[in-house]
Phi, psi and omega in degrees: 000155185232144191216165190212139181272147151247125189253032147301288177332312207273137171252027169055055139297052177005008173321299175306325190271336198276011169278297180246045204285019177255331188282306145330149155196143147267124167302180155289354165301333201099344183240162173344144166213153220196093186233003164211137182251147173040042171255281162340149195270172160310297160333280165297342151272357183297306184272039157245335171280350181254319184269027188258104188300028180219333149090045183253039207223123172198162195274165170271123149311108191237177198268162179292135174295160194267032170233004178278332176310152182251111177336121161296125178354308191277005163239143198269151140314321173247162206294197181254134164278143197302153168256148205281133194280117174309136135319113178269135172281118200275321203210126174242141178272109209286109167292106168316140201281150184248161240249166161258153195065002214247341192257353196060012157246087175278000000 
C-alpha cells in the first residue's frame, strides 16, 4: 500500500513515524514525509493513518492493471461485419396501363 502526506495538514507530532518509521520521517519543515512505499505492512500503515491527529495521512489510489479493466459494453470480440451488397435490378418490368375502348368492355 502507498500513502502519501498532506503537509498542510501535518502538525509534525510524529505519530506516524514512531508507527511506522521505515515508511515516515520528519522533514526539515518538521513535518511528515512519506519517504519510502510498500516497506511498512499494510496493517501498520492502516493504524498510522487513523492515528494521525490532523488526519494528513492517505492512501495513493493506484491503478488497476490494464488486462482487469473490461471492454465497454458497446464494444464486441468479433470482428465487424461488411454490410451485404444489395441486389440491383437490371430491368423493370412495366405492367401496361389499359387502354380505353379498346378491350371491348365498355
Amino acid at each position: 500500500m502507498k500513502v502519501q502526506v498532506d503537509k498542510a495538514k501535518c502538525i509534525g507530532c510524529g505519530t506516524c513515524v514512531a508507527l511506522a518509521p521505515k515508511t515516515f520521517k520528519l522533514g526539515d519543515d518538521g513535518k511528515s514525509e512519506a519517504f519510502a512505499q510498500d516497506v511498512d505492512s499494510q496493517e501498520t500503515l492502516e493504524q498510522a493513518i487513523q492515528s494521525c491527529p490532523a488526519q494528513a495521512i492517505s492512501k495513493v489510489d493506484e491503478p488497476k492493471p490494464a488486462e482487469a479493466v473490461e471492454p465497454a459494453p458497446e464494444e464486441s470480440s468479433q470482428p465487424a461485419q461488411a454490410p451485404q451488397p444489395v441486389a440491383q435490378v437490371s430491368q423493370l418490368e412495366e405492367t401496361p396501363a389499359p387502354q380505353e375502348g379498346g378491350n371491348g368492355n365498355v
